[in-house]
N, C-alpha and C positions, 0 to 999 in steps of 0.2 A: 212696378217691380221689374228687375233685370228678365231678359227673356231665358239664360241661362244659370245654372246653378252653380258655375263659378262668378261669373257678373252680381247673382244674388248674394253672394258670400261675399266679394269683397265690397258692397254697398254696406250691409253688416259692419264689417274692419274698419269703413273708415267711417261710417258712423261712433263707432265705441272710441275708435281714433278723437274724434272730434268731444264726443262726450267726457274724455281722460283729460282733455286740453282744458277743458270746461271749470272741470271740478280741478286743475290745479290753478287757475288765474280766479278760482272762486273768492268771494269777500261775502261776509255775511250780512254786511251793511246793505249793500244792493237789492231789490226784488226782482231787479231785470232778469239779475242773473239767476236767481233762483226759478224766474219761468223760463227761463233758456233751457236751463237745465231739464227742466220739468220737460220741455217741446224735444230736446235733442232724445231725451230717453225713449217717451212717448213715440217717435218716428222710431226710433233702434229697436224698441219691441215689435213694432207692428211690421216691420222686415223682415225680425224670426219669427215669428207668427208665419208668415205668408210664403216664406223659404220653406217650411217643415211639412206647412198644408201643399204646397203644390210640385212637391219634388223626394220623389220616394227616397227611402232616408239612404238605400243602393247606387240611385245616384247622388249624395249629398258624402257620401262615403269613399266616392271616386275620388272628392278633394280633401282629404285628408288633413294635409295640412293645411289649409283656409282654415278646415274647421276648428285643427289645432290654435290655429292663431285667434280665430272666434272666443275659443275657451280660456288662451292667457288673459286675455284682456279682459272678458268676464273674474276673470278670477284679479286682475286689478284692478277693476271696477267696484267690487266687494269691497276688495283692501282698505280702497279711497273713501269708501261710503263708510266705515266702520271706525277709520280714521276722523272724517268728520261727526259721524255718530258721537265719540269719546269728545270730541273739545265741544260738540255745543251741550254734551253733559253737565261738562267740565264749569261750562259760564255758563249753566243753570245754576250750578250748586251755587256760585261766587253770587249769583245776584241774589239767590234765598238769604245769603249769608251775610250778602251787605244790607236787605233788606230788613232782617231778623237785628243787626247789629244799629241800625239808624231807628228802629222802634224800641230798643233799649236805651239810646241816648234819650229818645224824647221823652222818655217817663221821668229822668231827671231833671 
């Protein structure tokens, strides 16, 4: 971890940076990328984690906007995730449905 609390904050940014890049070159065919994903998050929490533990939140408040910028991307981080949340809903339902529909044909 950075030895200061803006170094720590922007290890943060450009991890969530990297994690954003991630989930939009995402494919769902891949496993690669799905433990990419998994390893890039995994390092991005355990940054906030160790930013929050080792740097009173007075001095984490001194950089204000880092932290701002920590939060937009959290909050498009969410957006992204909630985004894919809906389409692999989405091609659940379709597979129940092409499933449910190919065991209707076989009975004829």
């Amino acid at each position: 971890m950075a030895g200061s609390v803006e170094l720590a904050l922007n290890e943060i940014i450009v991890k969530s940076k990297q994690l954003l890049s991630k989930l939009d070159e995402f494919s769902t065919d891949e496993e690669a990328n799905a433990e990419g994903l998994a390893s890039l998050q995994s390092e991005r929490e355990q940054l906030l984690r160790e930013c929050f533990k080792r740097y009173p939140i007075e001095q984490i408040q001194a950089y204000i906007e880092l932290v701002n910028q920590v939060v937009q991307l959290d909050v498009a981080l969410i957006d992204k995730s909630q985004q894919f949340k809906q389409a692999f809903a989405s091609q659940l339902i379709k597979l129940k449905q092409g499933k449910k529909s190919a065991k209707a044909y076989q009975r004829f």
